[in-house]
N, C-alpha and C positions, 0 to 999 in steps of 0.2 A: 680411657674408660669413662661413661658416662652413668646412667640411670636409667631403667625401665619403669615406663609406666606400669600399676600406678602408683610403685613405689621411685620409681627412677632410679635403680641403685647398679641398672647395670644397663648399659645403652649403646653402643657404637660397638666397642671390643668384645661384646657378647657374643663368640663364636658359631656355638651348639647350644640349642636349647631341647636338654636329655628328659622328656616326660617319661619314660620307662628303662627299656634297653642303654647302656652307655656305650655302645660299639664298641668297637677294635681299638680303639684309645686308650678306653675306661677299662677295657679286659686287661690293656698294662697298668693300668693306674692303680688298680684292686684287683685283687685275688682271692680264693681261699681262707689265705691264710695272713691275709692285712691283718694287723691290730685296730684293734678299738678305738677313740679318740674321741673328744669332747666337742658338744655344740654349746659355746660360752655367748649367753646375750647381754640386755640389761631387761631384765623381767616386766612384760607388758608395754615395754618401751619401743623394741627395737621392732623395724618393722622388716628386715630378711634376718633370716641364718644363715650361718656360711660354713662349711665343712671342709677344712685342709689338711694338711700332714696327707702328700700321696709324694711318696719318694721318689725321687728323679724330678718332678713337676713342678715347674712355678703355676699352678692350679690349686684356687678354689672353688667349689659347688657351693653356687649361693642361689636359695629362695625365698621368693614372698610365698608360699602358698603353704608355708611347713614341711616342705619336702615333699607335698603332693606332686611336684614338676620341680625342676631346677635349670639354673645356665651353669656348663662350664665356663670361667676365668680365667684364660692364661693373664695374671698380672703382668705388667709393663712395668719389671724393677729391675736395678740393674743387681747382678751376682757378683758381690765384690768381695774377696777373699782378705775378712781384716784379722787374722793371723798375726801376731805378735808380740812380743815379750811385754806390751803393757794390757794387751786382749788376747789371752792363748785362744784360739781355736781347733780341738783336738779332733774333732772330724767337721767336712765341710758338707754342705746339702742342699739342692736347691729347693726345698718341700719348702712351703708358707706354712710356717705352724705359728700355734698361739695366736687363731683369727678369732677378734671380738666385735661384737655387732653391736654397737648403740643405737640412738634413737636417726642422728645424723650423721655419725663419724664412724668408718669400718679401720678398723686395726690390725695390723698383720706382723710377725716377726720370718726374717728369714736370716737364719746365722745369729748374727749382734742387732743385726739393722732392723729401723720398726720404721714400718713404714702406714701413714693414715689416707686414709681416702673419704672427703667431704659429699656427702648425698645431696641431690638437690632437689626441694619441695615445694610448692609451690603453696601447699596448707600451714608450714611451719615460717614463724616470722625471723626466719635467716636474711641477712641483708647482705648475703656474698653469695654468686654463682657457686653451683656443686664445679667438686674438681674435674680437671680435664687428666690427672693422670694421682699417680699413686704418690706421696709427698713423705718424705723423709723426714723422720725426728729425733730429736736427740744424738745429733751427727759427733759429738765427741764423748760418745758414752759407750761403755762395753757394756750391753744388756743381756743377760741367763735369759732371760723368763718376760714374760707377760701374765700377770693378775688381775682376771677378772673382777669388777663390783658387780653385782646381781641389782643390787636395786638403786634405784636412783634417790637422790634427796634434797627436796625445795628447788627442783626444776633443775638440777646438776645430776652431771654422768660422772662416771671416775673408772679411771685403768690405774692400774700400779705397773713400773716395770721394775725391774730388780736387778742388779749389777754386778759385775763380776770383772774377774781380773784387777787392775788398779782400779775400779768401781766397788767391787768386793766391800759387803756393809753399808751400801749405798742404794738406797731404792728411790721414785720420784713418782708420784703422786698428778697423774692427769687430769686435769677437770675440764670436764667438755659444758659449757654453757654458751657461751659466743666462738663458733666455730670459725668467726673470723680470725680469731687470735690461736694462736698454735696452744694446740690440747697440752700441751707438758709444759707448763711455763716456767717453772721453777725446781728448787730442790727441794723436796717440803721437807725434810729430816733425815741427815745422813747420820748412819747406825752406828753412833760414835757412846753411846750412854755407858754408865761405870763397869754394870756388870759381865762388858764385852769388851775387847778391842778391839781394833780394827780389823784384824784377820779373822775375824767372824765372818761367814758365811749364811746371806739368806737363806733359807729353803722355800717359802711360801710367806705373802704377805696378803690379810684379809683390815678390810676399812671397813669400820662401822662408822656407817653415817650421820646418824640418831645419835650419837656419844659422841662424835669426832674423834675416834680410838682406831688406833692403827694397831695390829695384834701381828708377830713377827714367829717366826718361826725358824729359827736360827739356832747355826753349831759352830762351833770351835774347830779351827782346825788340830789344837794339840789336846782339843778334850774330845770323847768318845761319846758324850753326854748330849744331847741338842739340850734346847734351851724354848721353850714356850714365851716369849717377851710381850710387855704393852707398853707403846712408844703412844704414852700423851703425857699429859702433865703429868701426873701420880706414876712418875715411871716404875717400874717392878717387872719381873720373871718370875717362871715358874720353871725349875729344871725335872725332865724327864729321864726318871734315873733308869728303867728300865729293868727293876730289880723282881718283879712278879716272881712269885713260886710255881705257880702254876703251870708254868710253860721253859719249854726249853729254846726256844726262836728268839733271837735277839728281836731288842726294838727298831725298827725301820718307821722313822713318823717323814712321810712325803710333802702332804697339806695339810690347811685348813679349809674350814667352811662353817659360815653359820647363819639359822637362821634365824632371822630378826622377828619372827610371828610367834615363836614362842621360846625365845632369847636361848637355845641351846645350844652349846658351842662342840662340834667335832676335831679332833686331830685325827688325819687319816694315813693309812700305809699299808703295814701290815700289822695293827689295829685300828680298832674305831671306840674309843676314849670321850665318852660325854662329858664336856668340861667341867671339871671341879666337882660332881656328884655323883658320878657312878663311876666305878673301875674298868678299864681297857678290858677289850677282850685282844688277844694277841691270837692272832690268823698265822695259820704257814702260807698263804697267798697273798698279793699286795694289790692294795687299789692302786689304778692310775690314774682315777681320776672319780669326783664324788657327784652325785645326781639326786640320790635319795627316791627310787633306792641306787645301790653305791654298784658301781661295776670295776672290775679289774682282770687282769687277762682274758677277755674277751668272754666275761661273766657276769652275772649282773648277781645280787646280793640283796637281801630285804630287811629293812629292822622298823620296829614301831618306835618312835618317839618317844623317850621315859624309858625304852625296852632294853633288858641287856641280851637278848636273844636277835640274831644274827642266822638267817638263813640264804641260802644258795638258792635259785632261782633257775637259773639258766647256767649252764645245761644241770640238768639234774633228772631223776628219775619223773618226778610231776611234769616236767616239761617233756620228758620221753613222749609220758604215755598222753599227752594234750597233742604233741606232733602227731603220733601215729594216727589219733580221731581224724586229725586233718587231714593228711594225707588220703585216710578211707574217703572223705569226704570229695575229697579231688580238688583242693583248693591251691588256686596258683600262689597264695603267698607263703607257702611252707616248701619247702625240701628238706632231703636228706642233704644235699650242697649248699649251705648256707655256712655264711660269718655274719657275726654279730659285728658293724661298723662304729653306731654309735646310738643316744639314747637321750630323749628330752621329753618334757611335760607340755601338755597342752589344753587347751577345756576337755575334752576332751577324755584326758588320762595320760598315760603313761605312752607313747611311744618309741619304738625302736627303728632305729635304721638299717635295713638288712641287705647283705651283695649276696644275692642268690643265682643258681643255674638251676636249668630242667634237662639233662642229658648234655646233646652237642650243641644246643641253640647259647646264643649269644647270655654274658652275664647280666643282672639288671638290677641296679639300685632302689629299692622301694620303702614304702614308711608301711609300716604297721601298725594295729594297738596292740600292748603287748598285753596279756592275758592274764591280768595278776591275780584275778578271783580266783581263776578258775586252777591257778599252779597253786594259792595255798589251799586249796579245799581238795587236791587232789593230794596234796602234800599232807594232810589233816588225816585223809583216808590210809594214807599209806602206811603211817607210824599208829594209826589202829588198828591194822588189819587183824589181827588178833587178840585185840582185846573186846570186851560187850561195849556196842555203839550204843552210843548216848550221843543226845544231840548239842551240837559245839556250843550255841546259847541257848541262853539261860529262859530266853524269852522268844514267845511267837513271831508277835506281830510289835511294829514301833511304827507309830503313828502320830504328826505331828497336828496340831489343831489350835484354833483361835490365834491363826497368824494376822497379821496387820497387812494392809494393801501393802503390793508388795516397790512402788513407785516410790515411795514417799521416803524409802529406806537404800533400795539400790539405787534411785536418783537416775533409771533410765529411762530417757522422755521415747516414747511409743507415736507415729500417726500411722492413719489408715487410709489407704492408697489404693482404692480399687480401680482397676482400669477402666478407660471410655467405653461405651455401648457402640457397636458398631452395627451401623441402618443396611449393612447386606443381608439377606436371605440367607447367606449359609451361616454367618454371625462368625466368619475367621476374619481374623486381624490383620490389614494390609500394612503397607510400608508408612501408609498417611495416619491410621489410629494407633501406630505403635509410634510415631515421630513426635507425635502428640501427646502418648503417654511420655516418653521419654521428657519431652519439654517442661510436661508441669511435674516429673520428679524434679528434674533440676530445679525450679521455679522454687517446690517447697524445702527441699535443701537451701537454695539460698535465702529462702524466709529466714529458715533455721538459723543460721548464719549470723546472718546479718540484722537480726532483730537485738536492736541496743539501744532503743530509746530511752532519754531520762526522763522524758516525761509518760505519767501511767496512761496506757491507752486505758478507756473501757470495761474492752476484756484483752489481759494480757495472752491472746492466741496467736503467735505469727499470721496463721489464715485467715484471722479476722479482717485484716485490711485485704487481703486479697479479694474476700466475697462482699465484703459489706455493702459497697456501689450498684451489686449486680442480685442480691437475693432478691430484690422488689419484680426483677423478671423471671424467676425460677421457676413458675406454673406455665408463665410464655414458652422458653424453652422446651420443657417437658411437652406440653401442646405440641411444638413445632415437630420435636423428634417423634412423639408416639405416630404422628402421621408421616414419618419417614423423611420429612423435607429437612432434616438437622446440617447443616453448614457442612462442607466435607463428607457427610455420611456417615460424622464421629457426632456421640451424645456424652458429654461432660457432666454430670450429676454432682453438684460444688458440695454436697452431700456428704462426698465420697473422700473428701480431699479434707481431713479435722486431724487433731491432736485428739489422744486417746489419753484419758485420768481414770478411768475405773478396773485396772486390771486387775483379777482375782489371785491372791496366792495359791490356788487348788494345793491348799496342803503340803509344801514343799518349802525347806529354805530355801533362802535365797542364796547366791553366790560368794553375796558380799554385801556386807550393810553400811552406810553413813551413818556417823551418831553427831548431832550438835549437841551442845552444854545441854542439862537436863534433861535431854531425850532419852529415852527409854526403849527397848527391843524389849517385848514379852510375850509369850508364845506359851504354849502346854502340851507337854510328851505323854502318847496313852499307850501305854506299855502291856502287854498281855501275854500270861503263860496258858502254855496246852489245852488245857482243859480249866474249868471251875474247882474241879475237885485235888484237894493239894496232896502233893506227898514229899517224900524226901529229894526225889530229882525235880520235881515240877511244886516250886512254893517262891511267894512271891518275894521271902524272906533272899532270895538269891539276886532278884531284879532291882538293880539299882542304876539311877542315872548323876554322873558324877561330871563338873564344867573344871576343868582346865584350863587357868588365865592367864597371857604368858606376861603381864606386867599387872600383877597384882595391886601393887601402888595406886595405877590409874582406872581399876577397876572397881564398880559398886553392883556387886552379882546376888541377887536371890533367888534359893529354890525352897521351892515349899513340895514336900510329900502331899500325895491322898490317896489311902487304898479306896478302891471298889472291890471291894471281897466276893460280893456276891454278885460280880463279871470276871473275877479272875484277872484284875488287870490294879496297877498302879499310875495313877495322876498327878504328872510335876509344870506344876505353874515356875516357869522361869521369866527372871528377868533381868536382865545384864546391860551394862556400859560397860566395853572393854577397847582394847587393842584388838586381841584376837583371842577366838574361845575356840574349843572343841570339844566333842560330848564322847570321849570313850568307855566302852564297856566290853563284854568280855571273849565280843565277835568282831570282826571287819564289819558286818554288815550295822551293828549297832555303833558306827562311826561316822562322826563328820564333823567339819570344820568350816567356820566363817568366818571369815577376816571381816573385822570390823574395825572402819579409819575414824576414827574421834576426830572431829575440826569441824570444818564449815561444810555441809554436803553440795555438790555442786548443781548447777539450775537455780541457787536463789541469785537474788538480785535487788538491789536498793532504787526505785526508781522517784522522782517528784509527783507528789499527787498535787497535781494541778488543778483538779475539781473542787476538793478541800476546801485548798489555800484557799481560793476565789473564793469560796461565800464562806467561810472563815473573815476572812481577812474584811470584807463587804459588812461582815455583819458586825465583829467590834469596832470597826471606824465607821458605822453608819452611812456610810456612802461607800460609793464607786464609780471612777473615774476610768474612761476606757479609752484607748487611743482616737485619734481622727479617722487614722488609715488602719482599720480592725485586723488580725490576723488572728485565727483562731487557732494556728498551732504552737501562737507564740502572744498569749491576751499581755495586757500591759498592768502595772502598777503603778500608784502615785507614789511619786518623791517623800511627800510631809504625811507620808498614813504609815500605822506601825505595819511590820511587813508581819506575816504569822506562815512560817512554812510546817509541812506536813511530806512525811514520805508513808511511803509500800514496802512492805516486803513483799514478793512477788515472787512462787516457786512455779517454776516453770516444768517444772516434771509436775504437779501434783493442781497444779491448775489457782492453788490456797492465793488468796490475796489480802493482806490484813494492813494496818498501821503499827509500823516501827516505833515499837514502846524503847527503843535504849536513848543513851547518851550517843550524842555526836559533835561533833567541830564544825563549822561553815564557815567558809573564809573566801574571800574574793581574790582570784588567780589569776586574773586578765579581764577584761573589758575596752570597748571603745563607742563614739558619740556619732548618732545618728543613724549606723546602718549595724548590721553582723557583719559585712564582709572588713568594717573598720577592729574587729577584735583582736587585742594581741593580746600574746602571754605573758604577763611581769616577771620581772629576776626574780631571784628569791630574796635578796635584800626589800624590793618593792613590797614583797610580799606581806611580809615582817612589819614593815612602816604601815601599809594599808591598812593591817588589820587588829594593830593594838593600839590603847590609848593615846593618842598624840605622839607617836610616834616608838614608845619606848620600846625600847630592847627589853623586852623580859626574857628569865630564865628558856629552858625549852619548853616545848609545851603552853604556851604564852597565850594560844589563841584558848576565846572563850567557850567554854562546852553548853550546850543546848539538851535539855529535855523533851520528851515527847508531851511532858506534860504542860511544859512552857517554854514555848517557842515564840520568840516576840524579839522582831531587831529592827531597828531605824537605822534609814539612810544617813551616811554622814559625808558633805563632802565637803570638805574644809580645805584650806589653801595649802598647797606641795600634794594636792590629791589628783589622780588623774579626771574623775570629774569636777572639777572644782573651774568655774570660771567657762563653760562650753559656752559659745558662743552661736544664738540662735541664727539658723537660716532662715527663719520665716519670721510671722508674727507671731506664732505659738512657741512656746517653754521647747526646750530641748530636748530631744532626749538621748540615754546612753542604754547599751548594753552591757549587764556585766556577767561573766565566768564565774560562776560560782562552783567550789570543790567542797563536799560535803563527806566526810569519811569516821565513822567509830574507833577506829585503830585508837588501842592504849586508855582508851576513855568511855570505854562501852561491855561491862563485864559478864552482858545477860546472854549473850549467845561465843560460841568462837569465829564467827565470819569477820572479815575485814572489809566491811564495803566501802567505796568508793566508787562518789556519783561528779563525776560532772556535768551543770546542764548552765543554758543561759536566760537569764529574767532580762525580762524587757521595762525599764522604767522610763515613765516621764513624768513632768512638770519639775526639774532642774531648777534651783535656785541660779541667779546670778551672782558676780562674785562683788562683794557692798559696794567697792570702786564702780565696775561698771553698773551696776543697780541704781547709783545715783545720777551719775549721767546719763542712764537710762531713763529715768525718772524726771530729772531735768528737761532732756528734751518730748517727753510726755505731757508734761506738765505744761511747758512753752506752749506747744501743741495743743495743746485742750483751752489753755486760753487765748489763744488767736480764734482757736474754733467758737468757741462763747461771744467771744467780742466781735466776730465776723456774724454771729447769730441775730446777736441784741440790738446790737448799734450801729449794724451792718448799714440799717434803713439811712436811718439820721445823717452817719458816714456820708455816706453816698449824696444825703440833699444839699449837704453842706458843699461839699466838692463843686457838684452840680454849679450850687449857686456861684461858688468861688472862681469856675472855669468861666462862667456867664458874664460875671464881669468880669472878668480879665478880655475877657474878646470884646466885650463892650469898652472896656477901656481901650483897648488898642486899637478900635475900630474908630474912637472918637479922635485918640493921639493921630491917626492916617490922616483925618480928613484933612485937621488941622495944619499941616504940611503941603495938601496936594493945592496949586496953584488954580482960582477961579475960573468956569467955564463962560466963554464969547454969546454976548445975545445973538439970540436968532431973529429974523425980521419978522413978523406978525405972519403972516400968511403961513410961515413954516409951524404954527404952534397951532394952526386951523384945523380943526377935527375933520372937515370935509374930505374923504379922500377922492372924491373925484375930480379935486381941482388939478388943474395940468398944473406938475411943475415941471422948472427950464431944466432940459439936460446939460445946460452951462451954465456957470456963476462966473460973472468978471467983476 
């Protein structure tokens, strides 16, 4: 089994791919009269669901699209019957139940056996192939159960399995972060703690990952009692005695569940028990499994939050009479033949999953929304039918005003992508303006991407480099195409292709908000009753807006009242730093809720302001010294100048660009001499020696911290350094590259982000090391006085020699003569100038 694009989670063994109908297969698979069963993910992480438990079937239904379409699964595991006296198995089955879907790893149980399957992605930085088949875990363990984690925490996933037979009291704790390493790696706590013994029986185990608390839900086999437990440090129980007056149903507690947004803890069965603050309500029907709202025999169930009211949903009379509209209506996603399958959240809302038929035609798995407004307002009408209507709130109109742009808060970056102009007459889009379009989405996606420069451009725009070379011909262009002559027949308007920073709130929260340290979310609700003129049902004395915080501690909330009396309306300036808030009042519709994450909002960025530095740095050392061979994406620094660096904070949703006023560390992580391609990365021992005093080992924390207010640091290269002693190849100073790692962590308290920058400064003019500096120097020096003395006395040199070579040949020409033996006289006639006198061609 492989992966489909473009999640890749299912590729090769992907049989059928069921967009409506599930054929003659699926009409065995589901019925009627299937039971309900759960879609278990890890929330916003995972990118398919997967939908199992069909009896008889090693089949799962998994999709990317929410159950808009799905693949049948026959998985490839083998059905091994582990039956015995140290694993009972009391019925056998070949259904895949307990399937959980993380972000990278899909989980499955069938029988005892659990078996994972590795997704393979090409955007996630996995350094192992997806699997080629379904992978076995935990091969000597008798596993009950699989337990879902819902949320993820600090880039980890988590399953729980839970144990039985000689495992019984034993659960293990899976952490998916490097899916190279098998997800269950250990035992993280077997259920041995005082107030149990080992024949304790799990029922349900929930992991809070924010506390590192492990919450149990466990019974005895010789007590009738379960047992509520918290396996962390502070270990302790809570026992559920099940003694209520109220009701005659004994206790049945199934699961947990909780939610971390406004810390309130359920036990569910057949009650639902707000931890520690409100009293159980005890149902004669049992959940089998919780969603919120909570469904059990093929029912769905609704409660508000803080609420001890518990209403039925489906089926019920409100949902009758919402079917029969439908049906009037003639809509195919209803019938009278319907089962409720399963049920999960999405932007969206509330979804359900439904096996429905229309007569004889085939049955067909579909998603729905399910319709929760409109079941309790039907529900609202029904238990008034006979009393005087009054209207359910208190208040008209709720109106939110004076929001904040709304970028700067949900931190999601927006561009504006309109398509090429295409130069035909009828102005329809051929294969060539849409390959084109196509291209430059990709293009600004990998801007997107891949924009990670340390040093600040400009303008921090990905597009920026894109156009900047080419706006000088923009008017040419346009020229070219208005007369129809455009390259291709496509007109590219570079215009068209920006990052968007001014989106407007039109009056709406947002989703979800980011808050950094001292930031602020404030906003004003304008609330308005019926009419101006007040009475006992219509007075503004009834309209109030109330903020529910689900971690108090870390929250700083103000609300300030202001009547407008004479509009009939009440005005509330809020303003809040939270985890997570919600504003309920005394209708559905005067409700809402946004999650707000305290930390670092995402899209900033710590970048080197490289413009700065430069006339910074230029301007307290009064000079500037620039390489031979210039690079302007990498300018150079002198060795003997104080160095003065400057960074950006740089938000890339919001466009802001300022100078990082905190503390940071700057410390040199590699470097090497004469080129970049020479850079390496030092140990971390190097590290440590590089970058404190002469070497010493100090405590942690050792390197020295920098203000934004004074930033000022000299090169040091001293002997055991790796610049220390480079040896020039020219006649110019050397120079080196160094890695420089700049980060706040621990030493910067003004904001919550942890930046970390790496970038490389280019220096020159390198000292020598004194040894060779004098021999340098030495032979400099020799040099410069042969030059001088070759200069001055060069002339003189030279006459002297002259004279000295002149007579040595004159001497030695005198020493020859005096050795060579007298010439014979000649007779007169022969010494006669006259040449015309005949002389004898014989001499005797």
């Amino acid at each position: 089994m492989g992966l489909w694009a473009p999640h890749r989670f299912v590729q090769g063994m992907a049989e059928e791919r069921w967009s409506c109908g599930v054929g003659a297969e699926g009409a065995k698979m589901m019925s009627l009269y299937s039971p309900s069963r759960p879609i278990w993910s890890t929330f916003n992480q995972a990118p398919v669901l997967m939908l199992g438990e069909f009896q008889a079937y090693k089949i799962i239904l998994v999709s990317d699209s929410e159950f808009a379409d799905f693949t049948a699964v026959e998985v490839g595991i083998d059905s091994c019957w582990m039956g015995s006296l140290n694993c009972p198995l009391y019925v056998f089955s070949s259904a895949v139940v307990d399937a959980i879907a993380t972000e990278s790893v899909l989980f499955i149980r069938q029988n005892q056996l659990v078996y994972y399957f590795t997704g393979n992605y090409s955007v996630l930085s996995s350094h192992v192939p997806g699997s080629g088949v379904w992978t076995r875990v935990l091969n000597n363990i008798c596993v009950s159960r699989l337990n879902p984690v819902h949320f993820p925490h600090n880039g980890s996933e988590y399953v729980i399995a839970l144990g039985e037979g000689v495992h019984a009291g034993e659960f293990f704790l899976g952490t998916i972060r490097d899916v190279s390493k098998k997800p269950f790696g250990k035992i993280l706590l077997p259920l041995s703690f005082s107030p149990l013994s080992v024949s304790c029986t799990i029922l349900w185990a929930v992991y809070i990952a924010e506390e590192d608390m492990i919450v149990l839900l466990v019974k005895a086999k010789k007590k009738s009692f379960p047992h509520l437990s918290f396996a962390d440090t502070g270990k302790g129980f809570v026992m559920l005695l099940g003694l209520e007056e109220y009701t005659d149903s004994p206790l049945i507690p199934r699961g947990l569940s909780y939610n971390p947004f406004s810390t309130i803890f359920y036990i569910w069965g057949n009650l639902l028990p707000h931890f520690a603050h409100l009293p159980g309500m005890i149902l004669t029907h049992s959940f089998s499994y919780i969603s919120r709202p909570f469904a059990w025999a093929n029912s769905i169930w609704f409660s508000v939050e803080g609420s001890s009211v518990v209403s039925r949903l489906y089926p019920s009379k409100a949902w009758d009479t919402y079917l029969s509209l439908q049906l009037m209506r003639g809509s195919k996603d209803f019938s009278l033949n319907e089962t409720f399958v399963s049920l999960f959240f999405n932007k969206e809302g509330l979804q359900q999953l439904v096996y429905i038929t229309h007569g004889q035609e085939e049955g067909k798995l579909i998603k729905r929304n399910f319709p929760l407004h409109y079941i309790l307002s039907y529900q609202h009408l029904i238990v008034n039918q006979y009393h005087s209507f009054v209207h359910p709130c208190s208040f008209s109109v709720m109106r939110f005003e004076d929001l904040p742009a709304p970028q700067r808060f949900t931190r999601m970056e927006h561009y504006c992508t309109e398509p090429p102009d295409v130069m035909d007459s009828t102005g329809f889009h051929n294969n060539v303006s849409l390959a084109v379009y196509q291209g430059l989405i990709f293009h600004l996606l990998w801007l997107h991407t891949d924009y990670s420069r340390p040093y600040a451009d400009p303008v921090h725009d990905p597009t920026w480099r894109w156009w900047k070379n080419r706006k000088q011909y923009a008017e040419y262009f346009f020229y070219v195409a208005s007369n129809g002559n455009a390259s291709g027949g496509v007109y590219v308007n570079m215009e068209s292709y920006l990052k968007i920073y001014d989106l407007q709130p039109n009056n709406q929260l947002p989703s979800k908000i980011y808050l950094d340290k001292n930031n602020v979310y404030s906003f004003s609700v304008f609330l308005s009753i019926r009419s101006t003129k007040e009475s006992k049902e219509n007075s503004l004395d009834f309209v109030w807006l109330t903020i529910v915080l689900a971690h108090p501690k870390f929250v700083v909330s103000h609300l300030h009242r202001h009547y407008l009396v004479g509009r009939g309306s009440v005005l509330y300036t809020v303003s809040t730093r939270a985890v997570s808030m919600y504003f309920p009042t005394s209708c559905l519709s005067g409700y809402a809720m946004v999650p707000v994450f305290i930390g670092c909002p995402p899209g900033k960025r710590l970048a080197f302001d490289i413009t700065r530095t430069l006339k910074y740095t230029a301007k307290q050392n009064k000079r500037y010294f620039d390489c031979i061979h210039k690079n302007p994406e990498l300018p150079c620094f002198f060795f003997n100048d104080v160095f003065y660096p400057f960074f950006l904070i740089q938000d890339m949703v919001t466009g802001d660009s300022g100078p990082f006023m905190g503390s940071y560390m700057l410390r040199i992580i590699g470097g090497g001499p004469y080129s970049e391609k020479r850079i390496r990365y030092y140990s971390q021992s190097e590290i440590l020696d590089y970058n404190t005093d002469n070497g010493r080992r100090a405590p942690p924390g050792p390197m020295p911290t920098l203000t934004a207010s004074f930033p000022s640091c000299r090169w040091v290269c001293e002997e055991n350094s790796p610049c220390y002693d480079v040896v020039p190849l020219e006649l110019t100073a050397p120079d080196y590259f160094f890695l420089v790692e700049v980060s706040n962590r621990a030493v910067d308290e003004s904001t919550y982000c942890d930046y970390d920058l790496e970038f490389v400064i280019h220096i020159h003019g390198l000292r020598l090391s004194p040894s060779r500096a004098i021999i340098s120097m030495a032979i400099l020096t020799g040099i410069v006085v042969l030059y001088i003395l070759h200069q001055v006395l060069g002339p003189t040199i030279w006459a002297c020699f002259t004279r000295l070579l002149q007579r040595f040949e004159e001497a030695v020409g005198v020493r020859t003569g005096e050795l060579l033996p007298p010439a014979p006289r000649l007779p007169s006639w022969e010494h006669s100038d006259d040449l015309t006198t005949p002389r004898p061609l014989l001499h005797c």
